[in-house]
N, C-alpha and C positions, 0 to 999 in steps of 0.2 A: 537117057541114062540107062546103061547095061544092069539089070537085076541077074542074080540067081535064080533058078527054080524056086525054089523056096520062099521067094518075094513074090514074086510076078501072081503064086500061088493063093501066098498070105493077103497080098491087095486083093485078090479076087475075092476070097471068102468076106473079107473086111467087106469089100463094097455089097458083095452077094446079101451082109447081114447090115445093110443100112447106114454103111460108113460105121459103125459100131465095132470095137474088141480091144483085145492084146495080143501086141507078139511079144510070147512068152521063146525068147533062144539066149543062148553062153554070150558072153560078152565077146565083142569082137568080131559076132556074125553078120554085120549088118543093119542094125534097128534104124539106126539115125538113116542111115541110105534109102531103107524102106519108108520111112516114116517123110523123108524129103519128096519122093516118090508119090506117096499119097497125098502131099501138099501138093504136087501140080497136078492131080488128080481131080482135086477140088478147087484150085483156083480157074484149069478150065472149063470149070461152071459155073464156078459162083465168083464175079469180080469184085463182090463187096466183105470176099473173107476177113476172117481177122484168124489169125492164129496164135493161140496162148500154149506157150511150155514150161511145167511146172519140173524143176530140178530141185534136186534135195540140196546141191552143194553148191558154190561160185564158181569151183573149177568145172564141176559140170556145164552150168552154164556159160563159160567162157569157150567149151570145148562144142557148144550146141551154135554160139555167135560164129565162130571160127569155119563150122559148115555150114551155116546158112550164109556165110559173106563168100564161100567156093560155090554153091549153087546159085549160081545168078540166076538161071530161071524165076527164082521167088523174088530176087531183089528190087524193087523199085521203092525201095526206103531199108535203110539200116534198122537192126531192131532194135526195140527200146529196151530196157532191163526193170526190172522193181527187186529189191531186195540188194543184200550185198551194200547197202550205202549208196544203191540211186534208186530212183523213183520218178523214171519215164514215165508223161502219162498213157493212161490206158489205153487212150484211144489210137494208138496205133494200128500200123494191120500186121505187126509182128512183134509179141512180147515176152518178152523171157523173163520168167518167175522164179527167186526162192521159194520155197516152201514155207520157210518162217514170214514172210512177207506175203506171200500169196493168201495165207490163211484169213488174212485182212481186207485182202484186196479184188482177190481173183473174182469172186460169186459179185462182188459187185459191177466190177468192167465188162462181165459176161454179161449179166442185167441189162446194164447200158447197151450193149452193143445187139443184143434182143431188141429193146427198144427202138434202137434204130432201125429194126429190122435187119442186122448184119447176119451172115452165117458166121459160125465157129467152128473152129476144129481145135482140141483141146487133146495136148500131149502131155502127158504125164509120166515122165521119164524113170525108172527105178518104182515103179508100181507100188511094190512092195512096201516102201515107206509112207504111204496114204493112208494106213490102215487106221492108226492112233484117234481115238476120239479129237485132239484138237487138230491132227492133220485135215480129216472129213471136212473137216469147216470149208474148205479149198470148193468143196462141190455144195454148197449151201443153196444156192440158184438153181438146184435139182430139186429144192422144197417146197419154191412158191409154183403158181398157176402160167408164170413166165418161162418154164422150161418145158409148154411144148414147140418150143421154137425150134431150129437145126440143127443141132450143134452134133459133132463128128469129131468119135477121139478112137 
């Protein structure tokens, strides 16, 4: 995959701080690109990834399925969806989250997939909309003694 300067840059620093951050850029520069990027980043290390995408909206999340089914690299299963009126189970290795549905769900299937010992990599799309007391719920599995396991967003 051809990156930008500005990707090739932002994966570096990202990995430089531990698979940890945000790119914070205008709509339309890239994120998803970068963000698919860093998923084969991580899947060429760790084969027992799971990766969770948490979207505020349905169209969001149909527009996150839409590129993850053009990057084959990642595909050896279609992703599952929660929220919106379905409710794939968790245990996928790629799931697309409501936000209204996530707040229920998410810190649990990270648990689970702890437990298994899986890695995660945990995208959170539109940042911004996380901030609300009952949004946080979404990272709840950042309170018990189970998240010092891997996880990479």
């Amino acid at each position: 995959m051809k990156l930008y300067k500005w990707q090739a840059d932002c994966l570096k620093s990202w990995k430089e701080n531990g698979y940890r951050g945000i790119v914070n850029v205008v709509t339309g520069a890239g994120k998803t690109i970068t963000a698919l990027a860093a998923i084969d980043l991580l899947l060429a290390q760790y084969a027992d990834l799971r990766i969770k995408i948490v979207v505020p909206t349905i169209p969001l999340a149909n527009q996150w399925n839409q590129a993850l089914l053009k990057h084959a690299a990642v595909m050896d299963e279609i992703p599952g969806f929660y929220g919106g009126g379905k409710h794939d189970t968790g245990d996928r290795k790629i799931m697309i989250y409501i936000i209204n549905s996530a707040r229920s769900s998410l810190s649990g299937h990270i648990k689970r997939d702890f437990s298994l010992n899986k890695h995660v990599f945990l995208i959170c799309d539109e940042c911004h909309h996380y901030q609300s007391k009952e949004n946080r719920r979404i990272f709840d599995f950042l309170k018990s003694d189970d998240s010092v396991h891997d996880l990479y967003y």
